[in-house]
N, C-alpha and C positions, 0 to 999 in steps of 0.2 A: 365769220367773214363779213358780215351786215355790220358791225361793230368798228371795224377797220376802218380808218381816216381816206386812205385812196380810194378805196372802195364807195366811199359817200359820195366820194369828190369827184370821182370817175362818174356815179351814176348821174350824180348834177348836172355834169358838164354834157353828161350825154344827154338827159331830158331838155337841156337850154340847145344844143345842136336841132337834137327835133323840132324844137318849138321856131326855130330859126329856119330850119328849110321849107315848111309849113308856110312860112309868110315866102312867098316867091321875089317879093320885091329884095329883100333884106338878104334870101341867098343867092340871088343875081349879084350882089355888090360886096357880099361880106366871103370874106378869104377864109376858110377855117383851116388852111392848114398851119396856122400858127399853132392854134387849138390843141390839134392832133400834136403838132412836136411837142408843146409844152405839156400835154398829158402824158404823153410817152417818158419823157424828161422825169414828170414825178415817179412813174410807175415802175423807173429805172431804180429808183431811189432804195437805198438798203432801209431797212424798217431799224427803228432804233429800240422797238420794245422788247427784247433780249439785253440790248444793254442796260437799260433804262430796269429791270427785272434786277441783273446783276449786281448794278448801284444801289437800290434798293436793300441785297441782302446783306450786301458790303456795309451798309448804313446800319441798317440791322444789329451787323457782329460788333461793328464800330461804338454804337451807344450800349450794349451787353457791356463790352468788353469796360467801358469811361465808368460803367455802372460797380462793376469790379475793383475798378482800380479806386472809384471813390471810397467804396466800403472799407478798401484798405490803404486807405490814408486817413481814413478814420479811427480804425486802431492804432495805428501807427502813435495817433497823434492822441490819445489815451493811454498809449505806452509812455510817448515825454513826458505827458505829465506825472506819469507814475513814478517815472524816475526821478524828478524833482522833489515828489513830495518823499519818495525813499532818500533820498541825498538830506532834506530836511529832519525828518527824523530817522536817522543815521549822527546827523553831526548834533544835533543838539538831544541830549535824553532829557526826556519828559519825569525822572524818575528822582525826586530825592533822596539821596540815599544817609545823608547829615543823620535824621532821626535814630535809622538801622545802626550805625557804627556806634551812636552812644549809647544804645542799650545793649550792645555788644561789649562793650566797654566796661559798664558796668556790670555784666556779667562775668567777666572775667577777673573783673577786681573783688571777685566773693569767695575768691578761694575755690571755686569747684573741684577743681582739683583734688583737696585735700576732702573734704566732704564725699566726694565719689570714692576714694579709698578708701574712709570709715565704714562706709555702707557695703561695700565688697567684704572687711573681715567682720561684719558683724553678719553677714551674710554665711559666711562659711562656719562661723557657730552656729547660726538657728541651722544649718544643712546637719552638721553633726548633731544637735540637739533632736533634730526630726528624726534623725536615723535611730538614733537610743531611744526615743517612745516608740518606733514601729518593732523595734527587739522585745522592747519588754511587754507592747502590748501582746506580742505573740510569745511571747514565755508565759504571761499571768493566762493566757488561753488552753496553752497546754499543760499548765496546773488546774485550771479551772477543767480541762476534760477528766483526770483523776479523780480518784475515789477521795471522798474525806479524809482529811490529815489527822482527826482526831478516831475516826476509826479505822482506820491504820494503823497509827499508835497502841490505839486497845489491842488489836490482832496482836500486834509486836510482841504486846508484852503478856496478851495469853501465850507468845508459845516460845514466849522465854522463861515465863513461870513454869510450863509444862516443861519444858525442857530441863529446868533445874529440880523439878521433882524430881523427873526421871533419872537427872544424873546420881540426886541425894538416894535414891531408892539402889540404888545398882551400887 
């Protein structure tokens, strides 16, 4: 309340009335009720520090809000130029592509073609060729698990001999 501008101004006006009826000559001759109206006058007065609060918060939201809108017109304005520089390279490629097509070129002028076909039937004989060493290496394995050929033979022909004695003997 001590803080308050009427309140100052009130207490003023009323230490200056003291001081004034105190000297007798000055309140014999001075009128105060101007004084009193023109104090009543102020203290009639609506106080403006509610609105003065209000504008303040309004001010407040108002520079938030300009602080917002600047951020985004600053993207904004990083997106044009984005789009500029994608419209730039978009229409002009940075890419020669001259080199690629003549060694593409010459690539094709070598026949591959025909070369890839040779290598497909010569392909399908070493497959059949692989297939007949994986046969024979397993037949020469299951010769190799049998008994010897040359004694087998011998047996053979022990009991062919035995057998032809015994048929001569009979």
């Amino acid at each position: 309340m001590e803080q308050h501008p009427l309140y100052r101004l009130y207490v003023e006006l009323n230490d200056k009335v003291n001081k004034m009826t105190d000297n007798s000559k000055l309140a014999e001759t001075c009128d105060l009720t101007d004084f009193i109206v023109r104090l009543k006058a102020l203290e009639t007065k609506p106080s403006y520090d509610s609105v003065i609060e209000g504008l303040t918060t309004k001010i407040n939201n108002l520079e938030a809000t300009n602080n917002e809108l600047k951020v985004k017109l600053e993207q904004l304005s990083k997106i044009d130029a984005l789009e500029s520089r994608i419209y730039v390279l978009e229409s002009e490629p940075k890419v020669n592509l001259d080199s690629i097509n003549e060694r593409l070129n010459v690539l094709e002028q070598n026949n591959l073609k025909t070369t890839l076909d040779d290598v497909a039937s010569r392909l399908s004989t070493v497959e059949t060729n692989t297939n007949v060493i994986g046969d024979v290496s397993y037949r020469v394995n299951e010769l190799e698990k049998k008994p010897d050929l040359t004694e087998r033979l011998s047996a053979i022909e022990q009991v062919v001999s035995k057998l032809s004695t015994t048929s001569t003997q009979q």
